[in-house]
C-alpha positions as CSV (number, residue, x, y, z in Angstrom):
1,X,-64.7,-32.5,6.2
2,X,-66.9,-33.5,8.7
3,X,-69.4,-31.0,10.4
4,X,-69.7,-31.5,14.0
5,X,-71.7,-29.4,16.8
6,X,-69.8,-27.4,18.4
7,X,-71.9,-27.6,21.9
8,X,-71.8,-32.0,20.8
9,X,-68.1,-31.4,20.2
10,X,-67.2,-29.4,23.0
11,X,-69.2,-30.2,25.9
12,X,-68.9,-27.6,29.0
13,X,-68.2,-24.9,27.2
14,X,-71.3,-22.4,27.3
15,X,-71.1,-19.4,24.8
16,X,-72.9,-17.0,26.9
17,X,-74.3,-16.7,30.2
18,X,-78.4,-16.7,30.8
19,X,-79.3,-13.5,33.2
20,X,-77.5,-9.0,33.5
21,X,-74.2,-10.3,32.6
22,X,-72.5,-10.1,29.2
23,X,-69.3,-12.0,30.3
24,X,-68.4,-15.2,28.1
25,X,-68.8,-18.4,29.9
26,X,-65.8,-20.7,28.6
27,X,-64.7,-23.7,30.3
28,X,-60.7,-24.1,30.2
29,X,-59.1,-27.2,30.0
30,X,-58.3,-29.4,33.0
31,X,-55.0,-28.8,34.0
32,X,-54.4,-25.4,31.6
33,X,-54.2,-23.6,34.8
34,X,-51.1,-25.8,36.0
35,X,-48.6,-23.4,34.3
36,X,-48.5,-24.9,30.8
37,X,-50.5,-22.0,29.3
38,X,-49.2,-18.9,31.6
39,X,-47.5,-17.8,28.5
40,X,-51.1,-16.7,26.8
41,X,-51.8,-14.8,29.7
42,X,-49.9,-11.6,27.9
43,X,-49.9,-12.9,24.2
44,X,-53.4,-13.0,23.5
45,X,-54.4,-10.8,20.6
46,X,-55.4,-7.6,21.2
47,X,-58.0,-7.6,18.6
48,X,-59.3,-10.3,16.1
49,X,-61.3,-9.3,13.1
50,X,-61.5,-6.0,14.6
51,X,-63.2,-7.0,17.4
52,X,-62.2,-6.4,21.0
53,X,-61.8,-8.3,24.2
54,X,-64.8,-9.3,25.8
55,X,-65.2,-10.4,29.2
56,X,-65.0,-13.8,30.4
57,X,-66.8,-15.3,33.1
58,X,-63.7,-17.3,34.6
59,X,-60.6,-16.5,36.2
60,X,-58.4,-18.1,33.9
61,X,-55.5,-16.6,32.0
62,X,-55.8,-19.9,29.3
63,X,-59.1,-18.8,27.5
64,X,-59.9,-15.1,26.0
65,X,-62.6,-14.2,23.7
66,X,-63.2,-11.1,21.0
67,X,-66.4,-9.9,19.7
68,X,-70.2,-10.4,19.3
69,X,-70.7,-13.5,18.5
70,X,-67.4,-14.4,20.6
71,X,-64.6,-15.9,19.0
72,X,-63.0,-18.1,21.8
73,X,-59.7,-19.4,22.2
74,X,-58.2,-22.0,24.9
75,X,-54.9,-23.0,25.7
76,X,-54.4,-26.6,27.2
77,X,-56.5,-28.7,24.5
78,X,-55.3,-32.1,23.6
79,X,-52.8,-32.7,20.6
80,X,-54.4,-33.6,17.5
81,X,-53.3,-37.1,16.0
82,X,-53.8,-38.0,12.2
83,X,-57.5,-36.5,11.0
84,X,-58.9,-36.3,7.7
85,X,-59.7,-32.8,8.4
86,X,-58.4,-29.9,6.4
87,X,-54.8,-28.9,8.0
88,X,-53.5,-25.6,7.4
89,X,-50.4,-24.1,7.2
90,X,-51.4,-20.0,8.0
91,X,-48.1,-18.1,8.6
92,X,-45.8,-20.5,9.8
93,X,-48.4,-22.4,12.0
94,X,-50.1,-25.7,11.0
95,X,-53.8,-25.6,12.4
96,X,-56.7,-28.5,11.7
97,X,-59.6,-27.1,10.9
98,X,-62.6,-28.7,11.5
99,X,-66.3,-27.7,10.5
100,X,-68.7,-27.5,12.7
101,X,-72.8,-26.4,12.5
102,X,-72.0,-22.7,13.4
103,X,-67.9,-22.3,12.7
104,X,-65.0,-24.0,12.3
105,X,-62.7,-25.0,15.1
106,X,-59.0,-24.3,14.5
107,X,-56.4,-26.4,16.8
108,X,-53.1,-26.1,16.8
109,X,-51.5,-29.5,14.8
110,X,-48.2,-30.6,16.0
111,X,-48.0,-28.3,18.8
112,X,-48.0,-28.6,22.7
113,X,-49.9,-27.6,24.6
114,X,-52.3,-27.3,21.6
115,X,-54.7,-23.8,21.0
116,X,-57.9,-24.0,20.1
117,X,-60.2,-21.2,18.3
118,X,-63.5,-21.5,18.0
119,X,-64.4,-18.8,15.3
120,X,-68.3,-18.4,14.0
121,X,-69.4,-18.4,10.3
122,X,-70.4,-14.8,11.0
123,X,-66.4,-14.2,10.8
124,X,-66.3,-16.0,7.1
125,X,-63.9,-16.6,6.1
126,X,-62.6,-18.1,9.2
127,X,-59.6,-18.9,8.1
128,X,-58.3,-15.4,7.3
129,X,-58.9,-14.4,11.4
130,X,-55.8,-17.0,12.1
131,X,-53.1,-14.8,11.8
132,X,-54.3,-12.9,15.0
133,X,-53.1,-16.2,16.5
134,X,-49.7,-16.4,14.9
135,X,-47.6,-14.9,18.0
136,X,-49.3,-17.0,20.9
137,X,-49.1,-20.4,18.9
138,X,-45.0,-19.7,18.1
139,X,-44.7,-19.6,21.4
140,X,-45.5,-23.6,21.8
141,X,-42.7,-25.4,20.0
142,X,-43.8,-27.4,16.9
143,X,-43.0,-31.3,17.3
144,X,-42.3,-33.7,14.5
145,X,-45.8,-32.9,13.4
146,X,-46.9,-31.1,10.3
147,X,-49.3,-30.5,7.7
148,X,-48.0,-32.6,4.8
C-alpha cells in the first residue's frame, strides 16, 4: 500500500483550529452541500470508538467528527476508480483503504456520492471503527463496483 500525507493528500482540510476554539476545521467537498449528502445530516454515528461528537467549525451537514484526535468523515468525495490499495468488504460495504503518515483513509468503493473517513493510528486498528459507518454508507446505492 502506498503511504500518503494526509495534509499532501487532502489539501484544505485543517484538523484543528490555531486560537480559544476546540471546533474541528474540515473542509467539505465542493458541491456536497447541493443536496447530494443531506441524507448524513441525521445518519451520522452517534459515537465512533466510543468517542463523541465534536464540534465542527463549518456549517455543513456533509462532514462530522468524533473524538480527540478527531476522526473525520465527508460526504461528497469523488468515486474511487481501480487502485492498488487494500479494498475492504466491512459489513456489507466495500471501502479502499489507503495508508497514510498518521491513519488510514477509508472511502467508500463503488458508491455515490462516496464517504470518506479519515481515522488516526491512535484508533488502531482502524479498520475495526468502520462499522460505525455501516448505516450512512447503505444509504448510497452501490454501483457495478466491488471489491473483487
Amino acid at each position: 500500500m502506498h503511504r500518503r500525507s494526509r495534509l499532501g493528500t487532502l489539501a484544505g482540510l485543517a484538523l484543528v483550529l490555531v486560537g480559544c476554539t476546540s471546533a474541528i476545521k474540515v473542509a467539505p467537498y465542493e458541491g456536497a452541500d447541493d443536496g447530494s449528502c443531506d441524507f448524513v445530516a441525521d445518519a451520522w454515528p452517534a459515537r465512533v470508538a466510543g468517542q463523541e461528537p465534536v464540534v465542527t467549525a463549518v456549517e455543513s451537514t456533509s462532514v462530522a467528527a468524533w473524538g480527540e484526535p478527531a476522526i473525520i468523515a465527508r460526504c461528497g468525495g469523488p468515486i474511487p476508480g481501480p487502485t492498488t490499495d487494500q479494498c475492504l468488504d466491512i459489513d456489507g460495504v466495500d471501502w479502499v483503504a489507503t495508508e497514510l503518515d498518521d491513519g488510514v483513509q477509508f472511502t467508500t468503493y463503488g458508491r455515490s456520492p462516496a464517504l470518506e473517513v479519515l481515522v488516526p493510528d491512535d484508533y488502531e486498528p482502524q479498520a475495526l471503527l468502520m462499522p460505525a459507518f455501516t448505516d450512512v454508507a447503505m444509504m448510497v446505492d452501490q454501483g457495478d463496483r466491488r471489491c473483487s
